[in-house]
C-alpha positions in Angstrom: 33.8 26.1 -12.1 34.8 22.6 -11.1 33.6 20.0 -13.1 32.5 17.7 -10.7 30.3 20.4 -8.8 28.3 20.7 -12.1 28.0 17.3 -12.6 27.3 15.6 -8.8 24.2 17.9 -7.6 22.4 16.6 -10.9 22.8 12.5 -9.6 22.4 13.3 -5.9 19.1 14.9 -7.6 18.5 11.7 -9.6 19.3 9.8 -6.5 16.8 11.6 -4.4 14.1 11.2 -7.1 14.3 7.9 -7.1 14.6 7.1 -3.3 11.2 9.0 -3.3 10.0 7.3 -5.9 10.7 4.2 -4.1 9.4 5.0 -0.8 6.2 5.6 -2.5 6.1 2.5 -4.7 6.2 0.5 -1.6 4.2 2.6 1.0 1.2 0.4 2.1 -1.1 2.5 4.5 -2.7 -0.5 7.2 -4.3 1.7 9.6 -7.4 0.5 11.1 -6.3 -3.1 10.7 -4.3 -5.4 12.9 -2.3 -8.4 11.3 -3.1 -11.9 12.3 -0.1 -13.5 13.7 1.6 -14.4 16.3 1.2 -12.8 20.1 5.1 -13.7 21.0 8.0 -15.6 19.7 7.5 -18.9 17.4 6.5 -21.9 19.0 9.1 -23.5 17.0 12.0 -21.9 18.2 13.0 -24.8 20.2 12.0 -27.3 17.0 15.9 -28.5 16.9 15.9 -29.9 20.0 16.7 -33.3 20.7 13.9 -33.6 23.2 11.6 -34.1 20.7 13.1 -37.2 18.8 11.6 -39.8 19.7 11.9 -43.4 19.1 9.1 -45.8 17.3 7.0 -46.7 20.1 6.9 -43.8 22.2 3.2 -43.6 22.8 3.4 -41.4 26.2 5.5 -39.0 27.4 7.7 -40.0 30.0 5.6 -37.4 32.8 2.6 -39.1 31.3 1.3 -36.0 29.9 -0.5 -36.2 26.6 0.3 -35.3 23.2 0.0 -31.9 22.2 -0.4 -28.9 19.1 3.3 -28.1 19.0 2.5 -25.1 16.2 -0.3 -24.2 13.6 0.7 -22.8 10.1 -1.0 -21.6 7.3 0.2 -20.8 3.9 -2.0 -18.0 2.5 -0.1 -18.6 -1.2 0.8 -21.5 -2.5 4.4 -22.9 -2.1 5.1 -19.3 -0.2 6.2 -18.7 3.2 3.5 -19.4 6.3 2.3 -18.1 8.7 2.4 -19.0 12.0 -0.8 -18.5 14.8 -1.4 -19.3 18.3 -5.3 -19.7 17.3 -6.6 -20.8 13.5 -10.2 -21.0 12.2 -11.1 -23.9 9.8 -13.8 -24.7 7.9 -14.7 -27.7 5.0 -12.1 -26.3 2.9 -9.5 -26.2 6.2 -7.5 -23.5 7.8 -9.2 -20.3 6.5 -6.5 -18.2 4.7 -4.5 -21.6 3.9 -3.4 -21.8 0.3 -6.6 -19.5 -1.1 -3.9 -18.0 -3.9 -1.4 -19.4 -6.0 1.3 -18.0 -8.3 0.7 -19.2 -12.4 2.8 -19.1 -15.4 1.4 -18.8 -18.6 2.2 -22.0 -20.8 2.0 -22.9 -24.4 0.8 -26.5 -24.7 2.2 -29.0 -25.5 0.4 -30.3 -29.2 -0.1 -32.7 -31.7 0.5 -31.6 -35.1 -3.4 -31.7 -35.7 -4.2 -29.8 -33.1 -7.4 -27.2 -33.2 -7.1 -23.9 -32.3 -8.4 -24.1 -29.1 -5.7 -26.5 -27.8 -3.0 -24.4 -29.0 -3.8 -21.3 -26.9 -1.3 -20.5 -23.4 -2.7 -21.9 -20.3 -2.4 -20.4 -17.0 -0.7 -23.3 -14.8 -0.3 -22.8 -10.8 3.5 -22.6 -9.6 5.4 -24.1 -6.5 8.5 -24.7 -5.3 8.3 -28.1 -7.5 9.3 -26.4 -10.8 13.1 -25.7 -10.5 13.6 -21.4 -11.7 10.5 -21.0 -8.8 12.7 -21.2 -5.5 12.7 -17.9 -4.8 8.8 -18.2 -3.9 10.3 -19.3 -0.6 11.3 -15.8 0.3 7.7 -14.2 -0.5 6.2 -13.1 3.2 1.9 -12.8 2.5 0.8 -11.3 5.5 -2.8 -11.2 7.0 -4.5 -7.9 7.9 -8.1 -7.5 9.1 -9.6 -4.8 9.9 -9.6 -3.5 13.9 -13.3 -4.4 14.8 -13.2 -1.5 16.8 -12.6 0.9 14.0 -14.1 -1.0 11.4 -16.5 1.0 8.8 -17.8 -1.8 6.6 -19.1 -5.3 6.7 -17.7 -5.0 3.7 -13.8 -4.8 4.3 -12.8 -7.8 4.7 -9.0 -6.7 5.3 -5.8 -7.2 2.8 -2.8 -9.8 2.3 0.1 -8.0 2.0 3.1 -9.8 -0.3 6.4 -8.8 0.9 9.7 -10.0 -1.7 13.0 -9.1 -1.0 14.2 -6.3 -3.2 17.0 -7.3 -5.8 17.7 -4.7 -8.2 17.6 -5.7 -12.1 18.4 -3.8 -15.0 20.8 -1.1 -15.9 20.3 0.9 -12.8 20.8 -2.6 -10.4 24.7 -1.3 -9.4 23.1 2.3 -8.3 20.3 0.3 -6.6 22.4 -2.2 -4.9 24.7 0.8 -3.8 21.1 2.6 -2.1 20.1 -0.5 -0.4 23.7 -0.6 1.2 23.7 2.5 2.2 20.1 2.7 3.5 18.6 4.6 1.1 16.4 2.5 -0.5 14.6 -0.4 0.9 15.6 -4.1 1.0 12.5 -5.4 0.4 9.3 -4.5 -2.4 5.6 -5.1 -1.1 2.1 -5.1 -2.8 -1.1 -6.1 -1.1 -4.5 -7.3 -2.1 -8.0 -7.7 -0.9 -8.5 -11.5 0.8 -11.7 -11.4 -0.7 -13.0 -10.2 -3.5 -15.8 -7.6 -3.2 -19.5 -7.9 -4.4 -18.6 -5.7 -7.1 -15.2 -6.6 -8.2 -13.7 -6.9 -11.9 -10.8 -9.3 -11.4 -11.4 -11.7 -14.7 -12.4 -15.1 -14.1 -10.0 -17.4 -16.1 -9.0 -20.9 -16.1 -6.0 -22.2 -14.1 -4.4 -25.6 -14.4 -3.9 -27.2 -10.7 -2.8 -30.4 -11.9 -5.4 -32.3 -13.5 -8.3 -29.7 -12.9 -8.9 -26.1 -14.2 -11.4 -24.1 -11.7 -12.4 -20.9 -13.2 -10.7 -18.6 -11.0 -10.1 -15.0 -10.1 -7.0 -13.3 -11.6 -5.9 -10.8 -9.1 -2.6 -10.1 -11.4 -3.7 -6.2 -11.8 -2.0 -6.1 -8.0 1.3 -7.5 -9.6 4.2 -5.2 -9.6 6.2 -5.3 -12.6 9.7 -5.8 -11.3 7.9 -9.4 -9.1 8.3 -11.7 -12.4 12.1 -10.1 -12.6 12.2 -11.2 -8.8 11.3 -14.6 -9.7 13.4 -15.0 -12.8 10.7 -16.1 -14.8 10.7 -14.8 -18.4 6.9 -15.8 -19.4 3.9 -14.0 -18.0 2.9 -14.8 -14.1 0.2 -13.6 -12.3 -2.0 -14.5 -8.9 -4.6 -16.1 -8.4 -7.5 -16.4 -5.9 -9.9 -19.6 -5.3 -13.2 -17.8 -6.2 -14.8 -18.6 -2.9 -18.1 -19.6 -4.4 -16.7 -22.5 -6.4 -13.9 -24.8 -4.9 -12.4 -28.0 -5.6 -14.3 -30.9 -4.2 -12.0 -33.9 -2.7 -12.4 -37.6 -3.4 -10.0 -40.1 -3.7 -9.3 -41.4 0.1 -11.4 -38.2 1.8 -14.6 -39.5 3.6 -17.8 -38.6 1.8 -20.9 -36.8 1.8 -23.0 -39.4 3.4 -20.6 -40.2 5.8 -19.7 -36.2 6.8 -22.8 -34.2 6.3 -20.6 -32.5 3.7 -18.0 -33.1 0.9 -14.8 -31.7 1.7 -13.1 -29.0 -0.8 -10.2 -27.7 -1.1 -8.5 -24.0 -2.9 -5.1 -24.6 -4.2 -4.0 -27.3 -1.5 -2.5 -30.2 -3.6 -5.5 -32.7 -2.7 -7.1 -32.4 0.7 -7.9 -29.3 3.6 -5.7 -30.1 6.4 -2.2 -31.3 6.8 -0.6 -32.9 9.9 3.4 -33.7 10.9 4.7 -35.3 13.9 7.5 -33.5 14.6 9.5 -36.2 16.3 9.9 -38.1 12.8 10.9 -34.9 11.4 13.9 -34.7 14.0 14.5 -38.5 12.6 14.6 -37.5 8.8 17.0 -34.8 10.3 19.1 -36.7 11.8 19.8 -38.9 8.9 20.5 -35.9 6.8 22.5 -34.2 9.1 25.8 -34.1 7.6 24.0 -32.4 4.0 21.2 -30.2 5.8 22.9 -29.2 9.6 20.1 -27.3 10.7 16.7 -29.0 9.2 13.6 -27.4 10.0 10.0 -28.8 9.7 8.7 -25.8 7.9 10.0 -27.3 4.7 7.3 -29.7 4.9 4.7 -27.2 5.1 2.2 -28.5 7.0 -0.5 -27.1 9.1 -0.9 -29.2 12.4 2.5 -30.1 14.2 1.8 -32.4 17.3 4.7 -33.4 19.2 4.7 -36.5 22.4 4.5 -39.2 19.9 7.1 -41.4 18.4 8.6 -41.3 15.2 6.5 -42.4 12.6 3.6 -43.3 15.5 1.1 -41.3 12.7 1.4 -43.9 10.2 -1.7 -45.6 11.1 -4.1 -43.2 12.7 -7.4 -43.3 11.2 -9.3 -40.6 13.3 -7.8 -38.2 16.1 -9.4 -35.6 18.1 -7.7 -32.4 18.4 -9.0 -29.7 21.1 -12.9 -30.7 21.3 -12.5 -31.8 17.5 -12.6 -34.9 15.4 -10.5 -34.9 11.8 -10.6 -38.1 9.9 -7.2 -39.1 8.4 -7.8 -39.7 4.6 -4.3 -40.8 3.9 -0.5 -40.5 4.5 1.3 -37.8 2.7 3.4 -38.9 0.0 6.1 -36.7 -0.6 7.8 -34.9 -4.0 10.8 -33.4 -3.7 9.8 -29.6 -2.7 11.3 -30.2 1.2 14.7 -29.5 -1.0 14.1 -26.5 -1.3 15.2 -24.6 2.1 12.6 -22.1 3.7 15.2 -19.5 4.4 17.7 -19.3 2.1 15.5 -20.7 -1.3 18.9 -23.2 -2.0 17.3 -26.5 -3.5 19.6 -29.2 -1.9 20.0 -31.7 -5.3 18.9 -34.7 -3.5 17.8 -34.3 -0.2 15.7 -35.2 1.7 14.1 -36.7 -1.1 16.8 -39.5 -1.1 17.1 -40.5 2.2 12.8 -40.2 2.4 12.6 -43.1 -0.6 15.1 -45.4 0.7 13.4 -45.9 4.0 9.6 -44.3 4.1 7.9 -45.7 0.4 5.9 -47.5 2.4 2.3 -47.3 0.7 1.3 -50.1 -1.6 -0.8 -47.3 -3.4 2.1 -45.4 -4.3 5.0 -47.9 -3.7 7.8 -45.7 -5.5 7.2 -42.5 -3.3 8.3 -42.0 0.4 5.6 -41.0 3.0 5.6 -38.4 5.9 2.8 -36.8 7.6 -1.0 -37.1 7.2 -3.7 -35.8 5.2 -6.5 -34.7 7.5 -10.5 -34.3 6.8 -12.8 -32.2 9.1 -15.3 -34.6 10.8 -17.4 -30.6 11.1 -17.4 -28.4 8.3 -17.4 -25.9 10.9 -16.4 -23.0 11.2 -14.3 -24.0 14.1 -11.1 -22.7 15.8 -8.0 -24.9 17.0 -5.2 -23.6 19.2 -1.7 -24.2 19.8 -1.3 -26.8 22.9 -4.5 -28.3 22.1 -4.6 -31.9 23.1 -4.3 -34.6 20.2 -5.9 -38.4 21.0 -5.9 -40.9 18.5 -9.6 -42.3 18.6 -9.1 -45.2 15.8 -5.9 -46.7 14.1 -6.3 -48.6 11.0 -4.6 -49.5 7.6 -4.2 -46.6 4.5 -4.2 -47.3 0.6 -3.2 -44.3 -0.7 -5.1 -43.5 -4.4 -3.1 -41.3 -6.6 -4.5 -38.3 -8.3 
């Protein structure tokens, strides 16, 4: 007998096996839910176009129609890819999936030599694009899947996120993998999913995680964690997921309005400092255009806001105070100073080495309360702790201009 026919039936076997294996790894059953996303093509598809840079000054549009919602984003995990919507709820904490989980490392601190015993044991410490080794968060997809009110059997079910990662082989078996994806055998992307909110009788620990200089006591969702995601990452210490614990956020300060001013004090899940972000898109095709020869084709999702307006000119946001958007009012706590995350690029998770960070500071540090860091965009308050929906095309109007002081963290 030929040697090869007693030897190939045994690896198309093998083969087989682990196709099947695959396939059921990655099946995620969503029936009787419907995703919340978009009903057509991205607003942004036209985002490059030079209609929308606009000069300082601009305050109308030339057919004296007003200012508008260009797109609304949220970003269910931290420093992952959004999600865009045609109509998002908010509440006091802001857009209502927006940055409600975060990926964390666990980190051994840093220690004197007389340190007790307690201060030498690993943190958990939230993760973003900000730590070079965690680009490749750029390319995680959460998706948001509630259940079909019409089919719905449970007050209960309050629907899934589903995490999809592309699927890059590791290990001794990467060349055969590689080989299956190419071939279509296999697919080119992994996929886990977890509840968006914890039920009444869950056992997800509750452990501390570091989200720069607080540590909520937080849900660890990392039993959901596939084993190959941390290989994905190219992370060598343990990571896992967390979810605000929706009965205990962060409360904001620093420039936010307060609680005898709003009715309320804002809080936030793992958004860096307050719920709402805003970007005017037309000094975003500026910034572009000064980093055009590094970064041709320079999108405003690498700033990762919530709220883009477009009809105003370039930089026209530096000085609002209070706006109204759709029937309503958001107070604006501060401008946005910017680290250098917008390197990294959406699509492709390349960090650019110095832009736009460098061409931001040497034009837009423009905050005497943080005088050595550039500026862009706007942190926004809830005047109504709601809930409250906003829609794309809503109309924006500045009610109150004024001067910011930014107050680091």
């Amino acid at each position: 007998m030929d040697q090869a026919a007693v030897i190939i039936p045994p690896i198309l076997l093998a083969i087989t096996l682990i196709c099947l294996q695959e396939a059921w790894r990655n099946r995620i059953s969503l029936k009787g839910y419907k995703q919340v996303t978009l009903g057509g093509p991205s607003n942004m598809k036209d985002e490059l176009n030079q209609k929308y840079a606009k000069p300082p000054g601009s305050r109308e549009k030339p057919d004296g129609s007003r200012w508008k919602v260009k797109a609304l984003y949220v970003h269910p995990i931290k420093s992952c890819a959004g999600v865009e919507l045609d109509v998002a709820e908010l509440d006091a904490a802001g857009f209502t999936w927006d940055r409600k989980f975060a990926f964390a490392e666990l980190l051994k601190p840093q220690t004197r030599t007389n340190a007790t015993d307690a201060e030498k044991i690993p943190k958990w410490t939230f993760r973003t694009l900000r730590q070079p080794g965690w680009e490749r968060l750029a390319l995680v997809r959460p998706e948001i899947w509630l259940a079909d009110q019409a089919t719905k059997k449970s007050d209960k079910d309050q629907g899934w996120m589903v995490v999809r990662y592309p699927n890059i082989p590791v290990g001794s078996l990467a060349t055969l993998f590689r080989l299956l994806i190419w071939l279509g055998f296999m697919s080119d992307e992994r996929s886990f999913r977890v509840p968006l909110i914890p039920p009444p009788n869950h056992k997800y620990p509750s452990e501390d995680v570091n989200v720069w200089k607080d540590s909520p006591n937080w849900l660890n969702y990392g039993v959901h964690l596939p084993k190959d995601f941390g290989p994905f990452i190219g992370v060598s210490n343990p990571i896992t997921l967390f979810r605000v614990d929706p009965n205990s956020y962060r409360e904001v300060y620093r420039c936010a309005p307060r609680k005898e001013q709003l009715g309320y004090q804002p809080v936030v899940g793992f958004a860096d400092a307050y719920p709402v972000h805003l970007l005017n898109i037309a000094s975003v095709r500026d910034i572009a255009r000064r980093v055009e020869k590094d970064i041709p084709r320079f999108s405003a999702r690498r700033f990762r806001s919530n709220i883009l307006v477009y009809g105003p000119g370039s930089y026209d946001e530096d000085d609002w105070k209070r706006v109204r958007i759709g029937n309503h009012t958001f107070y604006c706590a501060c401008r946005t100073v910017r680290c250098r995350l917008p390197n990294v690029d959406p699509d492709t998770a390349e960090r650019h080495p110095v832009e736009p960070d460098k061409t931001l500071k040497s034009f837009r540090c423009i905050d005497e309360g943080d005088p050595l860091n550039a500026c862009l965009g706007l942190q926004l308050v809830p005047a109504d702790p709601g809930p409250f929906q906003l829609h794309a095309g809503d109309e924006v109007v500045v009610l109150e201009r004024g001067h910011h002081k930014y107050i680091k963290q």
